[in-house]
DRENNU-442686 format. One line per field, with one value per residue: z, y, x of N, C-alpha, C, O in turn. Coordinates in steps of 0.2 Angstrom, whole numbers, plus 2048, in hexadecimal, padded with zeros to 3 digits. Layout:
// residues N
n_w = (Z;...)
n_v = (Y;...)
n_u = (X;...)
ca_w = (Z;...)
ca_v = (Y;...)
ca_u = (X;...)
c_w = (Z;...)
c_v = (Y;...)
c_u = (X;...)
o_w = (Z;...)
o_v = (Y;...)
o_u = (X;...)
***
This chain:
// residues 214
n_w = (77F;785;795;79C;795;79D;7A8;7A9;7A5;7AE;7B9;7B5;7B3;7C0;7C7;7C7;7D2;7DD;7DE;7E4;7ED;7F6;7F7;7FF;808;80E;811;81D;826;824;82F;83A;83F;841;850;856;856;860;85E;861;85E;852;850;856;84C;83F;842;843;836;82D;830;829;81D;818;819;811;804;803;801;7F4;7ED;7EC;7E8;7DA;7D6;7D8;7CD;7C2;7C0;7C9;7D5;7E0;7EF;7F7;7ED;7ED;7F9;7FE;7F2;7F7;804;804;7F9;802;80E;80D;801;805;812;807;804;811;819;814;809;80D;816;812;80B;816;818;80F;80D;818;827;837;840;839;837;837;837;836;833;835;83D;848;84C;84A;851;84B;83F;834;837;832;826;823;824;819;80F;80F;80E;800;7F8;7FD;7F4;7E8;7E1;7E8;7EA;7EF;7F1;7E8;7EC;7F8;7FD;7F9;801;80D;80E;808;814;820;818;81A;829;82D;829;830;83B;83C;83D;845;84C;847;839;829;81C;80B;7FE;808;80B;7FD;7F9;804;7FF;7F2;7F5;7FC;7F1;7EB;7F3;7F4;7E6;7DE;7E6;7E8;7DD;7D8;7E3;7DF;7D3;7C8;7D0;7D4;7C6;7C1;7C6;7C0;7B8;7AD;7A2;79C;7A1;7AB;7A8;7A5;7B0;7B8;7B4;7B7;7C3;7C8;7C5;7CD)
n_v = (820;812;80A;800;800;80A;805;7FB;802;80B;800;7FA;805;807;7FE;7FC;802;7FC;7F1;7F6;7FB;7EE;7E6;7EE;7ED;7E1;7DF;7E7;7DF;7D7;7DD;7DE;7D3;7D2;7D8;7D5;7D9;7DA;7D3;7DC;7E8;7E8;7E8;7F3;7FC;7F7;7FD;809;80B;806;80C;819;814;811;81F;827;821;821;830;830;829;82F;83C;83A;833;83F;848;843;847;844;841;844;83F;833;82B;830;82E;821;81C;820;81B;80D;80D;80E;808;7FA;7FA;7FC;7F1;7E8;7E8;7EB;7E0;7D1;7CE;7CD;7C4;7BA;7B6;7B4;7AA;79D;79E;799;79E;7A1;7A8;7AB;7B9;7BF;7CF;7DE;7EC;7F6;7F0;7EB;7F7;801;80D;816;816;812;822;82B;824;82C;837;83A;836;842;84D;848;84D;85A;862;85A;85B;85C;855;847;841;833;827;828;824;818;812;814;809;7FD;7FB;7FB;7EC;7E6;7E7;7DE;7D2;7D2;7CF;7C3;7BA;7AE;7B4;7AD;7AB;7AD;7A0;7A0;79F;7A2;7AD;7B4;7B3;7B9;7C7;7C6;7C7;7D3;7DB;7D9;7DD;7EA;7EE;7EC;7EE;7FF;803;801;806;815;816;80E;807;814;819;811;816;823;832;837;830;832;840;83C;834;83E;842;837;835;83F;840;837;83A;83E)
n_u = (7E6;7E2;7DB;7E1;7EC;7F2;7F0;7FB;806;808;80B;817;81F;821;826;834;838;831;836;844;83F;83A;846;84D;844;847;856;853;84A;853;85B;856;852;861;863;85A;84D;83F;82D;826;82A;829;81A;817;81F;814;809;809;80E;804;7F6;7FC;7FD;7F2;7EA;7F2;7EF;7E1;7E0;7E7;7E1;7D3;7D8;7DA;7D1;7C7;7D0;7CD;7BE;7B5;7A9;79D;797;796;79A;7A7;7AB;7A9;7B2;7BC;7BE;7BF;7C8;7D4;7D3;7CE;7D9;7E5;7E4;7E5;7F4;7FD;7F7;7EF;7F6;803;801;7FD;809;810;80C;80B;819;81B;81F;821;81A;80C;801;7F0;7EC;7E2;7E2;7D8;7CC;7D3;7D7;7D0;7CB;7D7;7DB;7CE;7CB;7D6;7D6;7CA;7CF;7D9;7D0;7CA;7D3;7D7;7CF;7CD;7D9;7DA;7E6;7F0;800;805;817;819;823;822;819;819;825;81F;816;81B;825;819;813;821;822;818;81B;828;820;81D;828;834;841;84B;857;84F;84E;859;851;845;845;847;83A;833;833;82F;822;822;826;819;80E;810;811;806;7FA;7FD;7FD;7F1;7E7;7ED;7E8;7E2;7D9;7D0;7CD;7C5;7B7;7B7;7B0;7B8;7C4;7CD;7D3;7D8;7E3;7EE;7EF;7F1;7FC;806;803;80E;81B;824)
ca_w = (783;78A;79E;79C;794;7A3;7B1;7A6;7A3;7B5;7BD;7B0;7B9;7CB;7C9;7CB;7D8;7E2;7E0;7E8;7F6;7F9;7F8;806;80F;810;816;825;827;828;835;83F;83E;844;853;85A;85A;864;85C;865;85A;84A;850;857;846;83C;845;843;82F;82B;82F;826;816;817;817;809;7FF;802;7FF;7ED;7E9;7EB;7E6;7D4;7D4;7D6;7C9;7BB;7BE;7CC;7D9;7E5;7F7;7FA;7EB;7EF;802;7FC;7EF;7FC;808;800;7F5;807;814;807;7FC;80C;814;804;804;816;81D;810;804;811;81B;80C;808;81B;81B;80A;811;820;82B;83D;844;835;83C;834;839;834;83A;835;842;84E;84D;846;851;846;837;833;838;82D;81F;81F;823;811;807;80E;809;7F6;7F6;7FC;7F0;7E3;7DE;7EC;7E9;7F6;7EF;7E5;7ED;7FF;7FE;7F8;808;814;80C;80A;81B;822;819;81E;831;82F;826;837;844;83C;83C;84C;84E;842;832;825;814;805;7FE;80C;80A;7F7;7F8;804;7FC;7EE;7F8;7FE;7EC;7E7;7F8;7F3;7DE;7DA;7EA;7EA;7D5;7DA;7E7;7DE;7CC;7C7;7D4;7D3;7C0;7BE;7C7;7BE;7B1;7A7;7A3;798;7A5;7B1;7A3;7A5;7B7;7BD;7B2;7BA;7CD;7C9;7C1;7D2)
ca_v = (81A;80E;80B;7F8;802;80E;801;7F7;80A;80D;7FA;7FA;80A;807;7F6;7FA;807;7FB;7EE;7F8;7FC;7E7;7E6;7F3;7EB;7DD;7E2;7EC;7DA;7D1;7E1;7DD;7CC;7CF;7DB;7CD;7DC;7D7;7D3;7E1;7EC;7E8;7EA;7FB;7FE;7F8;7FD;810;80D;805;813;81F;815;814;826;82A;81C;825;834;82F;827;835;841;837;831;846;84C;841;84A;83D;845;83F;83E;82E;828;833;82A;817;81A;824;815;806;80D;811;802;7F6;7F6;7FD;7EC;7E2;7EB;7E9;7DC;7CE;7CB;7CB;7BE;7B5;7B6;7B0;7A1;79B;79C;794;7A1;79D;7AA;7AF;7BB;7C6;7D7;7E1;7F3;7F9;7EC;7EC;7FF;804;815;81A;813;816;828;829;822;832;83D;837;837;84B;84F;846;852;862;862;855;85E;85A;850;841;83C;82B;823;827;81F;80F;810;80F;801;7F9;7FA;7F7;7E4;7E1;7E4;7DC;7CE;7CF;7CD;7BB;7B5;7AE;7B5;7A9;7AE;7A7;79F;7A6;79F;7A6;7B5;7B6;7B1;7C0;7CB;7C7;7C9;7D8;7DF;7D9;7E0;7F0;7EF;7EC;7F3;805;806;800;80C;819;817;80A;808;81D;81B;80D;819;828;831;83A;82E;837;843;837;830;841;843;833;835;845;83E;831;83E;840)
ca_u = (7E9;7DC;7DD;7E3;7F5;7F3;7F4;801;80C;809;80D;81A;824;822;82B;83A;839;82E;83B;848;83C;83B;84C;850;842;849;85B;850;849;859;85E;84F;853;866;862;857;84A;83A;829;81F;82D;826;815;815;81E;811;802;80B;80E;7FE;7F1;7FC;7FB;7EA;7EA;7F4;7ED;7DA;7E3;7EB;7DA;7CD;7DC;7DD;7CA;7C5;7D2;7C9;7B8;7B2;7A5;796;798;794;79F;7AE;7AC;7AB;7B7;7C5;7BF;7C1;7D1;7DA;7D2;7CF;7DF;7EB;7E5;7E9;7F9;7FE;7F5;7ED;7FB;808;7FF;7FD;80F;813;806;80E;822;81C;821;821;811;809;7FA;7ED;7EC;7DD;7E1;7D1;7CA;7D7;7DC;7CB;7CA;7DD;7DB;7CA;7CA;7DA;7D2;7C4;7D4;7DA;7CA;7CA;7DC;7D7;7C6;7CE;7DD;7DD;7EC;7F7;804;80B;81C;818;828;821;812;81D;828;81A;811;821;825;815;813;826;821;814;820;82A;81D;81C;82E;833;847;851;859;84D;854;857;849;83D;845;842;831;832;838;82A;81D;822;824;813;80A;812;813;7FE;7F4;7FE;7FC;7EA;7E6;7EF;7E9;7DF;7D0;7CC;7CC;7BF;7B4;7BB;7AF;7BC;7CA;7D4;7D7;7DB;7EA;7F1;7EF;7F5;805;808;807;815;820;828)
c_w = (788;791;79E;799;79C;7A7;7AD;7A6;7AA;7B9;7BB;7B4;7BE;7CD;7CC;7D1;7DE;7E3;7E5;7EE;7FB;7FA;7FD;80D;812;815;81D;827;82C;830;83A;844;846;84A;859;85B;85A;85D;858;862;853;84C;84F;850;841;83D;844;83A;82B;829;82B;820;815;815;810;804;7FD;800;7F5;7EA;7E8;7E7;7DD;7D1;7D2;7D0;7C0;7BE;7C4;7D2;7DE;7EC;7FA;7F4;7EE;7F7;801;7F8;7F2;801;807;7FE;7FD;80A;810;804;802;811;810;806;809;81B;81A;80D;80A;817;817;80B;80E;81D;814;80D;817;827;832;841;83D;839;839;838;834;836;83B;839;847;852;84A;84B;84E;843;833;832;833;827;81D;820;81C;80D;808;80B;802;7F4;7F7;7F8;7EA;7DE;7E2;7EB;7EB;7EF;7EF;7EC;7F6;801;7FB;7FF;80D;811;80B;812;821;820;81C;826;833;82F;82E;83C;843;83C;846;850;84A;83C;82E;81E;811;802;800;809;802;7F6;7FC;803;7F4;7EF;7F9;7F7;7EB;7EC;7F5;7EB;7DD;7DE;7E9;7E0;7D6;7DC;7E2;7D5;7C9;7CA;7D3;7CE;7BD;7C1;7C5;7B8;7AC;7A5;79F;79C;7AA;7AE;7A5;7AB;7BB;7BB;7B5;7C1;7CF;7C8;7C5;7D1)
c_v = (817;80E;806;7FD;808;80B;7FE;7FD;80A;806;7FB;7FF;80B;7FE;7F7;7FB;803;7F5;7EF;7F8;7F3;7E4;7EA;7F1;7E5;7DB;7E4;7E6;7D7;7D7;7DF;7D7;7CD;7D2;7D9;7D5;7D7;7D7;7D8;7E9;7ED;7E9;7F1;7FC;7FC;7FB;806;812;80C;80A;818;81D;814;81B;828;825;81F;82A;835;82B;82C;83A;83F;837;83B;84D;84A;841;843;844;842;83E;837;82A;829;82E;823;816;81A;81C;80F;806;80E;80C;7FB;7F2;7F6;7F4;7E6;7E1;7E8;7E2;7D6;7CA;7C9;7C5;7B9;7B1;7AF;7A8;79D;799;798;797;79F;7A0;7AD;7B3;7C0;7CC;7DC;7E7;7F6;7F7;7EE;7F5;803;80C;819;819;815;81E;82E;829;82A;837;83D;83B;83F;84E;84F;84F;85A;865;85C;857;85D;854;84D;83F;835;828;824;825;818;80F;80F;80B;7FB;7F7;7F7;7ED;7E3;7E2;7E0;7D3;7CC;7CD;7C5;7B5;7B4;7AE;7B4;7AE;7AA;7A5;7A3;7A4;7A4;7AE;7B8;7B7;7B6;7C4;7CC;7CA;7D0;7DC;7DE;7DD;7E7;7F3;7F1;7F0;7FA;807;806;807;814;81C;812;809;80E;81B;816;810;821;82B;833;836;82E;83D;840;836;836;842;83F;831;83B;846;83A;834;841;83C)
c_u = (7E4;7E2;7E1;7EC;7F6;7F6;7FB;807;80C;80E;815;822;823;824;830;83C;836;832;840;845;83D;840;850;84B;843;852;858;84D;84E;85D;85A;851;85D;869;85D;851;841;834;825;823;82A;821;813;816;819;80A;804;80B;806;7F6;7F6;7FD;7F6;7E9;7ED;7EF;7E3;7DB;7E4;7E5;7D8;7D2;7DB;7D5;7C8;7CA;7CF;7C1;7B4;7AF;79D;79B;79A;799;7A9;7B0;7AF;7B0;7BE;7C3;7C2;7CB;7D6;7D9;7D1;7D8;7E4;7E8;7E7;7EF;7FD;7FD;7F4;7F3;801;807;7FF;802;811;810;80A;815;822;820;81E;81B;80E;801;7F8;7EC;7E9;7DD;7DB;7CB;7CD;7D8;7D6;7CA;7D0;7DD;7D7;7CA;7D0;7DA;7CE;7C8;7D6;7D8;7C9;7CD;7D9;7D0;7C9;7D3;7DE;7E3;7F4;7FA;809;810;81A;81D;828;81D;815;820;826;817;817;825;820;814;81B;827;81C;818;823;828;81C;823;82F;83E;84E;850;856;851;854;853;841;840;843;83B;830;830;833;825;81A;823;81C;80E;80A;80E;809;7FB;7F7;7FE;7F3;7E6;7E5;7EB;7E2;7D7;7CC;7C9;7C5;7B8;7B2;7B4;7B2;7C5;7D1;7D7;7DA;7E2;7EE;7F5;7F5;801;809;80B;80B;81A;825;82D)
o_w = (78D;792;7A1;79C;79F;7AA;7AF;7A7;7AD;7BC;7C0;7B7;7C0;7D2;7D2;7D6;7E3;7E8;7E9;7F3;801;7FD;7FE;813;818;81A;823;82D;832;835;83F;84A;84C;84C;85F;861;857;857;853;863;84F;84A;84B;84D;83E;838;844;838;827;824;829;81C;80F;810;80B;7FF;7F8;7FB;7F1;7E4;7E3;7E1;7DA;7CC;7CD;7CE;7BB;7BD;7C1;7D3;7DC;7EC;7FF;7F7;7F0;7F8;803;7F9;7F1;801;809;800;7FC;80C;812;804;803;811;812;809;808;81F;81D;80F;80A;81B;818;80A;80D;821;817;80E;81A;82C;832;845;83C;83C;838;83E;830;83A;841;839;84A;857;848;847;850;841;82E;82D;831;823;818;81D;819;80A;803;807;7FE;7F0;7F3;7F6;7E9;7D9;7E1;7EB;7EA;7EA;7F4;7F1;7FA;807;7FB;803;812;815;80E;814;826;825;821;82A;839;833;831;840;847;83C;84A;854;849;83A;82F;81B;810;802;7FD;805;801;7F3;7FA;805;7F1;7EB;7F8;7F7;7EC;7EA;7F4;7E9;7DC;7DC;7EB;7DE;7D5;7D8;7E1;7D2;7C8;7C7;7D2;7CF;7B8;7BE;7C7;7B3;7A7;7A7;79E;79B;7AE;7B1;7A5;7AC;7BF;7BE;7B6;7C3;7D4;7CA;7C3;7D5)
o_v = (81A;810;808;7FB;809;80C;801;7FB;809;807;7FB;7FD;811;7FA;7F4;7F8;805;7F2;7EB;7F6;7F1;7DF;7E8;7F2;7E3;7D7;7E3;7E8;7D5;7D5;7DF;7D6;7CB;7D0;7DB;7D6;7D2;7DA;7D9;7EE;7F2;7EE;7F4;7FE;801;7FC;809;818;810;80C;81C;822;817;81D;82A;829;81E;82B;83A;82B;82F;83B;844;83A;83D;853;84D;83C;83F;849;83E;83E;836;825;826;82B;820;811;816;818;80C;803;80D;80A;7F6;7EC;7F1;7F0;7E1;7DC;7E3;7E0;7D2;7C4;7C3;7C3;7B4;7AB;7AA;7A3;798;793;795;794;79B;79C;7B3;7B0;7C5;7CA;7DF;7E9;7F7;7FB;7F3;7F8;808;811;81F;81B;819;820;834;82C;82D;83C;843;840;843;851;854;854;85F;86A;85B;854;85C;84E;84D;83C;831;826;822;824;813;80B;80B;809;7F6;7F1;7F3;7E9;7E0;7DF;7DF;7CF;7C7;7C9;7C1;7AF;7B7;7AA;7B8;7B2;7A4;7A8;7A7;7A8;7A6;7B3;7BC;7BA;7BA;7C6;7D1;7CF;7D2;7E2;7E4;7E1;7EA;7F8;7F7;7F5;7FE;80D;80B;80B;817;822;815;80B;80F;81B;817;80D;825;827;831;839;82B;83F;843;837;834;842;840;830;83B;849;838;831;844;83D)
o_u = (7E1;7E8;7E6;7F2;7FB;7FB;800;80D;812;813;819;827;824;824;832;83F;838;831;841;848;840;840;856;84B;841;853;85A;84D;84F;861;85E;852;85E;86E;85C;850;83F;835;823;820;829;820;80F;811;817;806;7FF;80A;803;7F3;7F2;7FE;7F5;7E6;7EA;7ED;7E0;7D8;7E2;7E4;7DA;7CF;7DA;7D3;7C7;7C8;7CE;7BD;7B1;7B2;79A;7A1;79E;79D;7AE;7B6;7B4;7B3;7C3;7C8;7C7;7D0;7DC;7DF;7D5;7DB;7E8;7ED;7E9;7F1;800;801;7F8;7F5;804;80B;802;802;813;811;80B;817;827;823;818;817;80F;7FD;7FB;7EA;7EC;7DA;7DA;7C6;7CB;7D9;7D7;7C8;7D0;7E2;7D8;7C9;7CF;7DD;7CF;7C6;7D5;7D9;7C8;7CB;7D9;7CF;7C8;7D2;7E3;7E4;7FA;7F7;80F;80E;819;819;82C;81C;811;81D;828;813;816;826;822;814;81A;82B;81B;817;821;82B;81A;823;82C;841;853;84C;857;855;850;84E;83D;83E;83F;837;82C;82B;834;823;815;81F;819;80A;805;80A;806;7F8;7F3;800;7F0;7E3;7E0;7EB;7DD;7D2;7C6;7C3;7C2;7B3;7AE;7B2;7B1;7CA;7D7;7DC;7DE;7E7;7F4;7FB;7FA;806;80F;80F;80C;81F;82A;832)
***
């Protein structure tokens, strides 16, 4: 099985599941929304989910990149960093501003945690990349490393609306975004980015089918 059918078998089955996620974050939206809660509520929240997908996402990198024979200190580092600060800022931060600058959302605002939040985030990150190196066998439930990156872009989603119910429309387009924040960077992270740096990647094929089997 070339890689090109991996990502496509992988992308393929974390659709649906990351659909339901955008669709449960979107009810906790319109709750947010009908609760009149504050701002400075989505913030905190995101600034608490964020560094901890970063972590897993360094995590499920090195963990993935070091079961298909992957090794070097300095690669292992760059690989765990990038795959966790990197893809965790597409994920969370990037796409979901994207989304808000498109919809016309009322504060759209980037939010860098690894800038703003750089002594928990960072520090975070090389908690991860240890985790992947000391067990590349340990095994984060797939479907909770969707919940937090899911939640993180939709608070990050909320710190941009400004109270109102938006349309259906916005909210589809929502609700897209928030699939796509989720769908590509946490298969990326997880699967894809390790493996392009990977030397054995037929054992990767087995591995990575293995850590989704949850």
């Amino acid at each position: 099985m070339t890689q090109r059918h991996i990502i496509l078998r992988e992308l393929r089955a974390h659709a649906p599941f990351t659909a339901i996620g955008s669709l449960a974050g979107i009810f906790l939206l319109l709750g947010l929304i009908a609760l009149k809660t504050p701002e400075s509520v989505s913030h905190h929240l995101f600034i608490v989910l964020h560094p901890l997908h970063v972590l897993l996402s360094a995590q499920a990198t090195i963990a993935t990149y070091r079961r298909a024979g992957g090794a070097g200190f300095w690669r292992i580092f760059w690989i765990g960093y990038i795959g966790g600060v990197g893809i965790g800022t597409l994920s969370d931060c990037l796409i979901p501003f994207f989304g808000e600058w498109i919809l016309g959302l009322p504060n759209p605002g980037f939010h860098f945690g690894f800038i703003e939040q750089w002594w928990l985030v960072n520090p975070l990150a090389f908690i991860g990349i240890a985790l992947g190196v000391w067990s590349a066998r340990t095994r984060i439930p797939h479907g909770l490393h969707v919940w937090i990156s899911t939640g993180a872009s939709l608070f990050h989603v909320a710190m941009a609306m400004d109270g109102g119910i938006p349309s259906i429309p916005v909210l589809a387009g929502i609700a897209l975004f928030l699939f796509l924040s989720v769908w590509i960077p946490c298969c990326t992270s997880d699967i894809v980015f390790p493996l392009l740096f990977a030397p054995d990647k037929n054992a990767a094929v087995g591995c990575c089918h293995h850590h989704h089997s949850h």
